[in-house]
VMD Tcl script that builds the backbone (N, CA, C; Angstrom):
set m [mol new atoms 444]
animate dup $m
set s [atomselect $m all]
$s set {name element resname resid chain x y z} {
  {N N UNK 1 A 67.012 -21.368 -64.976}
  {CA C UNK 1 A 67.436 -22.756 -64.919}
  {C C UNK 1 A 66.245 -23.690 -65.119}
  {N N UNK 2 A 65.315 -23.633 -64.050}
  {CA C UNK 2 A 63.772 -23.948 -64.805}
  {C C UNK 2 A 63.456 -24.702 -66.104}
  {N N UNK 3 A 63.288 -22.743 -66.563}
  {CA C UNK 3 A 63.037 -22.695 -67.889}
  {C C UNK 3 A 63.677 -23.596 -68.715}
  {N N UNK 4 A 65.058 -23.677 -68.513}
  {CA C UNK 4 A 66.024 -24.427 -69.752}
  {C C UNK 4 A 65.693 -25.991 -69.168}
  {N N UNK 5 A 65.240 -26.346 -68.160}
  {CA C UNK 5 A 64.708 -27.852 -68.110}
  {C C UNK 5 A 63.780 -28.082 -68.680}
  {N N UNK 6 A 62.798 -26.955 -68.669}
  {CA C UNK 6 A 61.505 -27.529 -69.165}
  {C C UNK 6 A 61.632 -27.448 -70.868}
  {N N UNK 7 A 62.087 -26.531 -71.492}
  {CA C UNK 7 A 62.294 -26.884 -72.607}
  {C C UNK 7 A 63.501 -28.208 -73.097}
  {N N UNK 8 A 63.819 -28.381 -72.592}
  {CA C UNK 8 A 64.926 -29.777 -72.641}
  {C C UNK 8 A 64.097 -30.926 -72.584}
  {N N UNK 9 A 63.216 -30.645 -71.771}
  {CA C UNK 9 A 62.160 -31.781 -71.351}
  {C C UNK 9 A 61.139 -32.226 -72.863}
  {N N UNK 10 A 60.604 -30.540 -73.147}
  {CA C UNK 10 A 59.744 -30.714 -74.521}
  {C C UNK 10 A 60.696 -31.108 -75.488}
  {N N UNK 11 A 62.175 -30.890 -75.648}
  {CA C UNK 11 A 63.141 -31.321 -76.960}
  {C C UNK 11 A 62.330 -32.560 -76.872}
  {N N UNK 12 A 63.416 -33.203 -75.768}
  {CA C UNK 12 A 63.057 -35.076 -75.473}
  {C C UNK 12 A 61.858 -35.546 -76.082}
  {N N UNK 13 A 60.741 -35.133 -75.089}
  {CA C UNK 13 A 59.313 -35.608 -75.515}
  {C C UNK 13 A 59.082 -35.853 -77.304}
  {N N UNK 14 A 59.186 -34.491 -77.702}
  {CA C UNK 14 A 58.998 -34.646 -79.133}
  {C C UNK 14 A 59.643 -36.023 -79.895}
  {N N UNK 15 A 61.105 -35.496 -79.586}
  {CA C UNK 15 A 61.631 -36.973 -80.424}
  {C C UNK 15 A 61.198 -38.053 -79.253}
  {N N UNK 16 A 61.348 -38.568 -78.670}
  {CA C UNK 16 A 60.210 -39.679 -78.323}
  {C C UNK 16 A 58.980 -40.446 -78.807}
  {N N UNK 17 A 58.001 -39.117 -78.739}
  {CA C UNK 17 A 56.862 -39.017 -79.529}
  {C C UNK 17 A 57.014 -39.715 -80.839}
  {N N UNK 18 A 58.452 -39.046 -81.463}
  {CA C UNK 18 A 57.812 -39.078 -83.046}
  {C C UNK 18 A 58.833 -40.857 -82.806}
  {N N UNK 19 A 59.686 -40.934 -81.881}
  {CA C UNK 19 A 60.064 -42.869 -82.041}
  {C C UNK 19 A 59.272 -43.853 -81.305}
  {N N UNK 20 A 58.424 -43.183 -80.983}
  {CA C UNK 20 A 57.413 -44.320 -80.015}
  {C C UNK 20 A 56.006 -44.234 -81.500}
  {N N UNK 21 A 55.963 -43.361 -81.912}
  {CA C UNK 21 A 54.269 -43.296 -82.488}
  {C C UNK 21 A 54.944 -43.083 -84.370}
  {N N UNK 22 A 55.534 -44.077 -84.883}
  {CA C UNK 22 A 56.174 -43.667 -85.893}
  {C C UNK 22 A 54.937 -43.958 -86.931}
  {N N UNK 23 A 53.749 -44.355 -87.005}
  {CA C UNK 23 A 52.619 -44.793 -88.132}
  {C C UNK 23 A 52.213 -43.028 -88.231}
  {N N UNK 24 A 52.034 -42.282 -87.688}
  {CA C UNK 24 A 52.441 -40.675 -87.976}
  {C C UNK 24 A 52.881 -40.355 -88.575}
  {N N UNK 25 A 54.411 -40.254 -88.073}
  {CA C UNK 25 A 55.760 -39.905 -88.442}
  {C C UNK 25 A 56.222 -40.007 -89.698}
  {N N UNK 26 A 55.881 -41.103 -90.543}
  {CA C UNK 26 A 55.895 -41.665 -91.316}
  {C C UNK 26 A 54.608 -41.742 -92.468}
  {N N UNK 27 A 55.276 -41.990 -93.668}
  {CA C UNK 27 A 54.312 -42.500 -94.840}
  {C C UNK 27 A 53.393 -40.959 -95.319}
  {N N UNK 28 A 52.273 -40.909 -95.620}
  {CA C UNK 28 A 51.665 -39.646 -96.051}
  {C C UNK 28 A 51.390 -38.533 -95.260}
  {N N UNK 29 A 52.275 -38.905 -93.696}
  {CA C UNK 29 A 51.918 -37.454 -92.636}
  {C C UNK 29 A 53.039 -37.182 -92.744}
  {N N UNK 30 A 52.850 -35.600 -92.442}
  {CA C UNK 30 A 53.923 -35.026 -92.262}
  {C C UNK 30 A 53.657 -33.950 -91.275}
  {N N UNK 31 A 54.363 -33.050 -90.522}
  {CA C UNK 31 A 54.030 -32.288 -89.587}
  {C C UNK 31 A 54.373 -30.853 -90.404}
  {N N UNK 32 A 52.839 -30.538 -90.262}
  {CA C UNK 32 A 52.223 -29.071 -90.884}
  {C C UNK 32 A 52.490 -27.808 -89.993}
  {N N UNK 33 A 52.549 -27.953 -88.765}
  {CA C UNK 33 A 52.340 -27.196 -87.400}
  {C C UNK 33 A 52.398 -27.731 -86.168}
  {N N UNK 34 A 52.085 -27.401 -85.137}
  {CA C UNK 34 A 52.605 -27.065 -84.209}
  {C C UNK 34 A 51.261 -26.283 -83.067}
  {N N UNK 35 A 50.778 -27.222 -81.961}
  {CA C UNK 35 A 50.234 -26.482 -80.841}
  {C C UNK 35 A 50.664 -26.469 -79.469}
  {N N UNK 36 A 49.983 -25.674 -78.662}
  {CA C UNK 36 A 50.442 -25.634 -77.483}
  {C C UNK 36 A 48.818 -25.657 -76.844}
  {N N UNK 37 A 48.387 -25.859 -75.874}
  {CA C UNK 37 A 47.581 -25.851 -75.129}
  {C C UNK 37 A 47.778 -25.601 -73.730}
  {N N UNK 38 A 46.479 -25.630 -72.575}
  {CA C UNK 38 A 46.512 -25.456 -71.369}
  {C C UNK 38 A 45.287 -25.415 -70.937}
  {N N UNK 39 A 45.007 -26.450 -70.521}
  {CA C UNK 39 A 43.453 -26.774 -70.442}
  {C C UNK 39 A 43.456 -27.121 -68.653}
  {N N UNK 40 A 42.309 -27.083 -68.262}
  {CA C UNK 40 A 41.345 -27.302 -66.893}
  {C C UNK 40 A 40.284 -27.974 -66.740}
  {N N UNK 41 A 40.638 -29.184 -65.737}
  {CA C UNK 41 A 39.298 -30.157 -65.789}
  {C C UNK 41 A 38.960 -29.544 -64.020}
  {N N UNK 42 A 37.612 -30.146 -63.977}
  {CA C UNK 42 A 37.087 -30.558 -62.689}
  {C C UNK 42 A 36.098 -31.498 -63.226}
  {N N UNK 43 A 36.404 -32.230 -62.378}
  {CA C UNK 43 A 35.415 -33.503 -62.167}
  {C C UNK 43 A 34.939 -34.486 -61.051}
  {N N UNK 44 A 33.794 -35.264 -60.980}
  {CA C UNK 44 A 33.818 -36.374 -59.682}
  {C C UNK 44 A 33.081 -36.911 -60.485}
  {N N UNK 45 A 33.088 -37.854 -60.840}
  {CA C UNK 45 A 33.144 -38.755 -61.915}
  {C C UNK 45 A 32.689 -38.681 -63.212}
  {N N UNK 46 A 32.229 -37.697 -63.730}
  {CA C UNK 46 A 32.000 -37.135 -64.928}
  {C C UNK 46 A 31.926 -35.780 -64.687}
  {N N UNK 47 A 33.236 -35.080 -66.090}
  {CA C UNK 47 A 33.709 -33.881 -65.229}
  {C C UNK 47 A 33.800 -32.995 -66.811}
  {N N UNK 48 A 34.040 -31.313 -66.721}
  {CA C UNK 48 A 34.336 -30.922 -67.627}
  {C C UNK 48 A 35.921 -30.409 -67.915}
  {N N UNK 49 A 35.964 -29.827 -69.141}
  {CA C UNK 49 A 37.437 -29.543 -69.540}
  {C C UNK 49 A 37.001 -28.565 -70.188}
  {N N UNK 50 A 38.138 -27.205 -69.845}
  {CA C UNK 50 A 38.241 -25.857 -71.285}
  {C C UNK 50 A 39.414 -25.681 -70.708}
  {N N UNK 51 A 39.786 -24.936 -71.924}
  {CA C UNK 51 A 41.090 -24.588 -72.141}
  {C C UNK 51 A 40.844 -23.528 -73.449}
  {N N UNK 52 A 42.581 -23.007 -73.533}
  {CA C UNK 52 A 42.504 -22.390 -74.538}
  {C C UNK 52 A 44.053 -23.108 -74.924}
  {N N UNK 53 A 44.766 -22.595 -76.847}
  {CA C UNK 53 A 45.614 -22.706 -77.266}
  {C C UNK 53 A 46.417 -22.073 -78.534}
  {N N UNK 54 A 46.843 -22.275 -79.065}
  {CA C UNK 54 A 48.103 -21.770 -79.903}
  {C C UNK 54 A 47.869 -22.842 -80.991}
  {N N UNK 55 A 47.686 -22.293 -82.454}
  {CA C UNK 55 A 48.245 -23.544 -83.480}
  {C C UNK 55 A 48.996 -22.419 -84.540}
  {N N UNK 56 A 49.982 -23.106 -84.726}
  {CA C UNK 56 A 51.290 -22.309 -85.515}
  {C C UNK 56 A 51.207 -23.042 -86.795}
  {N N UNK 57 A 50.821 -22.389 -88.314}
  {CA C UNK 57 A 50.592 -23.351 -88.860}
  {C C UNK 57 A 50.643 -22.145 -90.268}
  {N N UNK 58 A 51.634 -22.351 -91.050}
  {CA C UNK 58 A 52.378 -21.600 -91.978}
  {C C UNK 58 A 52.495 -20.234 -91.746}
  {N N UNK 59 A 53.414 -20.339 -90.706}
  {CA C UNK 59 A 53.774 -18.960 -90.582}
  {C C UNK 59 A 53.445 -18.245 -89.729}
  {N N UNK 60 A 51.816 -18.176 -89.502}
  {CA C UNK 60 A 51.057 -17.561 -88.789}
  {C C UNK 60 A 50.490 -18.047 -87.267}
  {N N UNK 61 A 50.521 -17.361 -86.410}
  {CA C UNK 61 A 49.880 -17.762 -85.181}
  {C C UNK 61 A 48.378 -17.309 -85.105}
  {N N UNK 62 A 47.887 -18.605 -84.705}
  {CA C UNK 62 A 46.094 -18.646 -84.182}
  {C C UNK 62 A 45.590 -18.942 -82.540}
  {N N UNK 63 A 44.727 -18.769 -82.596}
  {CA C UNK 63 A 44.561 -18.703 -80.654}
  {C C UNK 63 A 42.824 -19.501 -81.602}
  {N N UNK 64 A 42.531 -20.421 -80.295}
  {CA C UNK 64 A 41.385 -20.864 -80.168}
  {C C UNK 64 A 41.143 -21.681 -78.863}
  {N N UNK 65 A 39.757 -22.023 -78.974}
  {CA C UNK 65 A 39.322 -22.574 -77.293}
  {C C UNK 65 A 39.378 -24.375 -77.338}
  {N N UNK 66 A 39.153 -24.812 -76.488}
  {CA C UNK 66 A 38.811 -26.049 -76.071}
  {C C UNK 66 A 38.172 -26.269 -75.289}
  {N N UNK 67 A 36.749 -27.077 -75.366}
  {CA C UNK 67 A 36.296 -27.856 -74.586}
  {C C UNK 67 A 35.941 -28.740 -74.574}
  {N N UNK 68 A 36.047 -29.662 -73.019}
  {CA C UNK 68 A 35.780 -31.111 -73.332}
  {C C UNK 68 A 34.731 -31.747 -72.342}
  {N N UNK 69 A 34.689 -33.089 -72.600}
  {CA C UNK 69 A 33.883 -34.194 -71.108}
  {C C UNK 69 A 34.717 -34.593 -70.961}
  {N N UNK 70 A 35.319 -35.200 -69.750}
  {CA C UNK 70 A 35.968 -36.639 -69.001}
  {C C UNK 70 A 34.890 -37.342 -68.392}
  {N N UNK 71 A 35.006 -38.608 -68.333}
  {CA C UNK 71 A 34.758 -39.432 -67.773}
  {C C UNK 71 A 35.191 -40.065 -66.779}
  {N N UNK 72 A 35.346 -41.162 -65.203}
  {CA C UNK 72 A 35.892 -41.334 -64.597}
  {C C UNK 72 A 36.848 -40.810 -63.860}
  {N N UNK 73 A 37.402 -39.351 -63.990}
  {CA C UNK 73 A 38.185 -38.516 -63.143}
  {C C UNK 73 A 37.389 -38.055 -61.716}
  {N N UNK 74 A 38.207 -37.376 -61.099}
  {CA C UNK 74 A 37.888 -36.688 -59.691}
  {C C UNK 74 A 39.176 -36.149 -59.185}
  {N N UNK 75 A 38.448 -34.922 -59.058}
  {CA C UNK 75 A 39.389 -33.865 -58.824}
  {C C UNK 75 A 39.361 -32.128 -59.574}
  {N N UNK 76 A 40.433 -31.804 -59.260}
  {CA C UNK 76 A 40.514 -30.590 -60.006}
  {C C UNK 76 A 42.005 -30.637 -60.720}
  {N N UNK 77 A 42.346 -30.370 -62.167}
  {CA C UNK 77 A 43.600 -31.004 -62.321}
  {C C UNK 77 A 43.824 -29.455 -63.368}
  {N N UNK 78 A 45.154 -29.510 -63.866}
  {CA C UNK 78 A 45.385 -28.452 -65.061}
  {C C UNK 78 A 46.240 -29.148 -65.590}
  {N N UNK 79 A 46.658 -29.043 -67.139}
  {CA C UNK 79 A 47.729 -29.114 -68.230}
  {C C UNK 79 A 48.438 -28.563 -68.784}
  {N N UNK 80 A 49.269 -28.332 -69.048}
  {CA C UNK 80 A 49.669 -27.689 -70.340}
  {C C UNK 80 A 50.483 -28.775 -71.260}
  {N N UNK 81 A 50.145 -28.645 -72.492}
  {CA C UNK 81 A 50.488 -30.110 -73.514}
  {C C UNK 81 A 51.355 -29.222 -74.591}
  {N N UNK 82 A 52.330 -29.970 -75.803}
  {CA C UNK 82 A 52.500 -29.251 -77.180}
  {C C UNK 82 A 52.520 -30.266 -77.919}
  {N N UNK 83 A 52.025 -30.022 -78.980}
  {CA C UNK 83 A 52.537 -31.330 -80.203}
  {C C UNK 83 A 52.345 -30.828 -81.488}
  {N N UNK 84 A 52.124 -31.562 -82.420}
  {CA C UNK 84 A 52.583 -31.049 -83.855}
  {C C UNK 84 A 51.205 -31.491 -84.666}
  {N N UNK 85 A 51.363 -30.974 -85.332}
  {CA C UNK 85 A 49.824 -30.999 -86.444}
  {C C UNK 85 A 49.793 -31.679 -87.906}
  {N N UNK 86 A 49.531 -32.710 -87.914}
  {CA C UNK 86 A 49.506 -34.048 -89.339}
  {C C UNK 86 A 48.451 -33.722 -90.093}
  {N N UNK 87 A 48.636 -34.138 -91.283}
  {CA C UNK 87 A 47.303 -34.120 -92.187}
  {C C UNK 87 A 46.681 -32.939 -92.234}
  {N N UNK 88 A 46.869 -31.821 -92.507}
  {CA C UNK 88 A 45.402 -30.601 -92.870}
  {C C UNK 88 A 46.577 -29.570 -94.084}
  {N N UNK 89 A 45.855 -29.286 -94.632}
  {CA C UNK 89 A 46.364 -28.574 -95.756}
  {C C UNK 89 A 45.853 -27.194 -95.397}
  {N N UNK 90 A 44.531 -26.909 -95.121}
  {CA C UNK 90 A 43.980 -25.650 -94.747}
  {C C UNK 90 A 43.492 -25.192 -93.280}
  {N N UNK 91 A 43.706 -23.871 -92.842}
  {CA C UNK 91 A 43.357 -23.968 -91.390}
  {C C UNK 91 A 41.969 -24.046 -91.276}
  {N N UNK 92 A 40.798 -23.963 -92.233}
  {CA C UNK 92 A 39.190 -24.522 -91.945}
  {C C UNK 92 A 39.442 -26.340 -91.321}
  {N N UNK 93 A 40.449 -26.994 -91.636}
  {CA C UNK 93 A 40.302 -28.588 -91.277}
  {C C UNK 93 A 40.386 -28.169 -89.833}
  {N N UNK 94 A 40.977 -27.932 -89.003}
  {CA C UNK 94 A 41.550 -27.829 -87.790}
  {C C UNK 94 A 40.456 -27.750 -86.636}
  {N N UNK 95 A 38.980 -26.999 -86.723}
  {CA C UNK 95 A 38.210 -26.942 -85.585}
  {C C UNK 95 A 37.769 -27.742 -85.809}
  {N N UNK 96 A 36.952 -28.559 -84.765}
  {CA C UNK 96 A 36.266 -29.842 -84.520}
  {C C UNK 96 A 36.576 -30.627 -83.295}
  {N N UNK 97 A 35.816 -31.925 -83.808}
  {CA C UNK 97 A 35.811 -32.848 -82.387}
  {C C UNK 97 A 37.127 -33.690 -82.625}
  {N N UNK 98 A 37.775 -33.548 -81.742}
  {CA C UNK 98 A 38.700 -34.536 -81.597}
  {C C UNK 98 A 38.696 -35.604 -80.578}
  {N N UNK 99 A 39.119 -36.788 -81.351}
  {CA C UNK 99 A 38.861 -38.202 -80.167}
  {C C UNK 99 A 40.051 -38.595 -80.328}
  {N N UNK 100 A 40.396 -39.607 -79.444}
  {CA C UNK 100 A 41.580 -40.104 -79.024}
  {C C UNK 100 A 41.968 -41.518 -79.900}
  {N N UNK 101 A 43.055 -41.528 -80.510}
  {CA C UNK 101 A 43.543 -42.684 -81.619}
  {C C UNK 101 A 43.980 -43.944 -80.256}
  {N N UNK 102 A 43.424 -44.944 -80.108}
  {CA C UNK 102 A 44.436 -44.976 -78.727}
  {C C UNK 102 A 44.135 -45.266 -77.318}
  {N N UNK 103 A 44.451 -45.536 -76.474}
  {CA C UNK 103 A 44.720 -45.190 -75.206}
  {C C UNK 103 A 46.017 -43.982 -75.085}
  {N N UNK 104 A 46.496 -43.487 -74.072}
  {CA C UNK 104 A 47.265 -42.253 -74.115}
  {C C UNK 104 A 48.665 -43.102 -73.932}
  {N N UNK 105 A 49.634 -42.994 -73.918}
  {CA C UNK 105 A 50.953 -43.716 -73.567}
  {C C UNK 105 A 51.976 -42.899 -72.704}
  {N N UNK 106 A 52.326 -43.685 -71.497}
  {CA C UNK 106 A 53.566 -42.834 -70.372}
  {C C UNK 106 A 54.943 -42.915 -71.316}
  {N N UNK 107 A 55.762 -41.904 -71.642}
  {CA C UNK 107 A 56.933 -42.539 -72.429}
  {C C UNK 107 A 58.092 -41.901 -70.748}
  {N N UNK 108 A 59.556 -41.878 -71.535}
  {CA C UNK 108 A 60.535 -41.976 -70.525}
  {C C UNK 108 A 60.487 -40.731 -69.755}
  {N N UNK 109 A 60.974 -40.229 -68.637}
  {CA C UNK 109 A 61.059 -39.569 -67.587}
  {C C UNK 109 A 59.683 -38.584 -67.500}
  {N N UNK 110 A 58.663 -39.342 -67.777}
  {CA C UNK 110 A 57.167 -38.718 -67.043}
  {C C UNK 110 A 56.519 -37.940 -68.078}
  {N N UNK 111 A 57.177 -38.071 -69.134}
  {CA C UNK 111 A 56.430 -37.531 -70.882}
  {C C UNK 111 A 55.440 -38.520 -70.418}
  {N N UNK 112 A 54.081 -37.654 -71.133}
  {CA C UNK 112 A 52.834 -38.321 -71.411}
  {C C UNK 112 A 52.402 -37.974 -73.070}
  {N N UNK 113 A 52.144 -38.834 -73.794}
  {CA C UNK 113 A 51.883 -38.297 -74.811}
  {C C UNK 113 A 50.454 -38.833 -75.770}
  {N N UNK 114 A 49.460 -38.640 -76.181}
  {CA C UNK 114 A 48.511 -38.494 -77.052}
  {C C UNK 114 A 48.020 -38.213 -78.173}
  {N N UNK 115 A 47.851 -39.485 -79.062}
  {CA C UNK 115 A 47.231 -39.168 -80.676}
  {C C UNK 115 A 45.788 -38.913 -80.425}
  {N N UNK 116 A 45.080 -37.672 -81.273}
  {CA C UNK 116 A 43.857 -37.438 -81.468}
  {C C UNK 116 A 43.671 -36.681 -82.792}
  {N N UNK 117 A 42.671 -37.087 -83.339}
  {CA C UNK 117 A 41.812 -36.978 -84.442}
  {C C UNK 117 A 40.501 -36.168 -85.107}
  {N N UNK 118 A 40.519 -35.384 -86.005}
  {CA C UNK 118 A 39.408 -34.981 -86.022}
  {C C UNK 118 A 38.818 -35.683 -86.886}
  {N N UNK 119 A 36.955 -34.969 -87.554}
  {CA C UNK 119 A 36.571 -35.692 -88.615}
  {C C UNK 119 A 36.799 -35.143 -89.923}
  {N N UNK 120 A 37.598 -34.196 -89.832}
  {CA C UNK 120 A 38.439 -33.716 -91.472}
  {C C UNK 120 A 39.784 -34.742 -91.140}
  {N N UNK 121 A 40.375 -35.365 -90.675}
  {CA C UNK 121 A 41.303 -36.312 -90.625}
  {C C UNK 121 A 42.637 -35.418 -90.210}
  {N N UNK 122 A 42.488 -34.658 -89.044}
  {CA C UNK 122 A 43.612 -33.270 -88.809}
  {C C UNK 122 A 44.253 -34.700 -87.735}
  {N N UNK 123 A 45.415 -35.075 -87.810}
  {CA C UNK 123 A 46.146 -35.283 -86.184}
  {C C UNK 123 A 46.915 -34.600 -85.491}
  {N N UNK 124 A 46.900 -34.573 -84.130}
  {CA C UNK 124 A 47.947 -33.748 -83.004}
  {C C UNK 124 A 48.026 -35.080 -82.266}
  {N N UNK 125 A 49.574 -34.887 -82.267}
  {CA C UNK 125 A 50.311 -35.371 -80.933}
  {C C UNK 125 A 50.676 -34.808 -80.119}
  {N N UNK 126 A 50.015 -34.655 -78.966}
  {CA C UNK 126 A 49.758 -34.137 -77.731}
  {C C UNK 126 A 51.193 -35.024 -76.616}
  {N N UNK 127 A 52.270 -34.112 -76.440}
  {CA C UNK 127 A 52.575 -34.308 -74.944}
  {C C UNK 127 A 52.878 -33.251 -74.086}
  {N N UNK 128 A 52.762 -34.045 -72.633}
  {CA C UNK 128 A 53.284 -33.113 -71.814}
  {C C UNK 128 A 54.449 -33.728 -70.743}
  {N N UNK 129 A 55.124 -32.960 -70.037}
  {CA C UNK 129 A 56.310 -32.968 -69.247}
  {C C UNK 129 A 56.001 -33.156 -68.197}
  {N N UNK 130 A 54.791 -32.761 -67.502}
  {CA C UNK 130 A 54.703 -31.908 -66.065}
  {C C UNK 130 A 55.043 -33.297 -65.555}
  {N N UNK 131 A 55.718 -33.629 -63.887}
  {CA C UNK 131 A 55.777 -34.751 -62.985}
  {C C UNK 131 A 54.155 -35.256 -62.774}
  {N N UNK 132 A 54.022 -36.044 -62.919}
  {CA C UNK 132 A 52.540 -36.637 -62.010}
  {C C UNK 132 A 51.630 -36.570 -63.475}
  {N N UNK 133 A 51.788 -36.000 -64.669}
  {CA C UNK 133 A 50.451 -35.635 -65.358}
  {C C UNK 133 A 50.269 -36.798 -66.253}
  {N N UNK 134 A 48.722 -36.990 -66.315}
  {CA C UNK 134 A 48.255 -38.201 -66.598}
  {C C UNK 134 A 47.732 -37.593 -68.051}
  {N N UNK 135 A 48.328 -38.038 -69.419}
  {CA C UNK 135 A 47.696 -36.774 -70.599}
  {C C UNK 135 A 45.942 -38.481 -70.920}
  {N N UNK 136 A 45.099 -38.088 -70.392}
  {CA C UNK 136 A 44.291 -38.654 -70.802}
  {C C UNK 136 A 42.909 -37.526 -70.708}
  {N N UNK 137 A 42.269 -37.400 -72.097}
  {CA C UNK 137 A 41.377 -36.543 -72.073}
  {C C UNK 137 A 39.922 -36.949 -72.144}
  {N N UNK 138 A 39.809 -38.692 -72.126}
  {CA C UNK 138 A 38.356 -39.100 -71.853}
  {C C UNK 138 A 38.027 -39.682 -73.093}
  {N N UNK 139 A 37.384 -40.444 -73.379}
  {CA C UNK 139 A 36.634 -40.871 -74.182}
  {C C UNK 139 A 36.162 -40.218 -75.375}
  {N N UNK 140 A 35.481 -39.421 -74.886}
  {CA C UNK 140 A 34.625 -37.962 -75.683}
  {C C UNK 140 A 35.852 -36.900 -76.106}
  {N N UNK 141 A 36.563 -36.961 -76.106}
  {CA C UNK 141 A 37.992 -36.010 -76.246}
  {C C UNK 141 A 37.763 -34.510 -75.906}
  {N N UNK 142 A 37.898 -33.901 -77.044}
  {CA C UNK 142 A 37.544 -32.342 -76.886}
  {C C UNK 142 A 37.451 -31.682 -78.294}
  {N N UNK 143 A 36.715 -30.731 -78.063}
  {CA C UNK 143 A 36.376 -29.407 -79.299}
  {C C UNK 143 A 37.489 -28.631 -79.468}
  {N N UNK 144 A 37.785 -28.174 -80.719}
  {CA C UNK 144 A 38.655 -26.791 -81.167}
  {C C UNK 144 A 37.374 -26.078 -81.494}
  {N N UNK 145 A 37.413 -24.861 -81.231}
  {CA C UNK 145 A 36.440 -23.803 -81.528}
  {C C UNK 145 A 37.005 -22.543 -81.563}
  {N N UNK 146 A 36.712 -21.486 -81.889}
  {CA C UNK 146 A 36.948 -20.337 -81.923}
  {C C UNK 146 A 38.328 -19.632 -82.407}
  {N N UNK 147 A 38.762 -20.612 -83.357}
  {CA C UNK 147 A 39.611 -20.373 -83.780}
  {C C UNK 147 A 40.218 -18.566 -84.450}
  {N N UNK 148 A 40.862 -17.878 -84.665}
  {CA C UNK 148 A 41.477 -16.763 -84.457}
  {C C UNK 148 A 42.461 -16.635 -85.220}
}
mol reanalyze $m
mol bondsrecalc $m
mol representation Tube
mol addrep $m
């Protein structure tokens, strides 16, 4: 029972996502793929982030890492996010630094969701479901690395 909420939850989010953030959605992007993540901060006022994730992206499944800085947090927090993958034609675009298009945006029943960017011009829209989760990843955003 759970389970079938929480995926009900990611249906929602997505279309949300794509009617709240339509300069994406629209015009020369199109959605290539598909990630999932699950990342871990600790911080007291400048803190770190890793994680690892999933990018689904013709066909094939890839596993790679993440890490990041935050800024201004405190605490110990975890995520898990999914969103979809704009702009990259080849999976070499995909590792890199990604920064945040943005401030992050709360959409309806506790979706959090996030545009970020690399410098090959890759976008993910990042949301998540969880109650309470704040999808903000800092200033400095985070690395794809180790892609797989």
């Amino acid at each position: 029972m759970r389970t079938n909420r929480i995926f009900l939850s990611l249906a929602l989010a997505a279309f949300l996502l794509l009617v709240v953030t339509p300069g994406v959605a629209q015009g020369p992007y199109y959605a290539v793929g598909s990630v999932s993540i699950d990342m871990t901060s600790v911080a007291a006022g400048v803190g770190a982030s890793w994680g690892s994730g999933v990018l689904r992206f013709k066909g094939k499944t890839h596993l790679f890492k993440i890490d990041g800085l935050s800024v201004g947090s405190v605490g110990v927090s975890s995520i898990s996010a999914v969103g979809n993958v704009y702009n990259m034609d080849s999976l070499s675009q995909f590792a890199g630094n990604y920064a945040a298009l943005g401030a992050g945006v709360t959409l309806a029943g506790g979706v959090a969701g996030l545009r970020m960017q690399n410098q090959s011009g890759v976008i993910i829209n990042l949301y998540a479901t969880q109650a309470g989760v704040q999808l903000n990843i800092g200033p400095q955003g985070f690395t794809v690395s180790g892609l797989r």
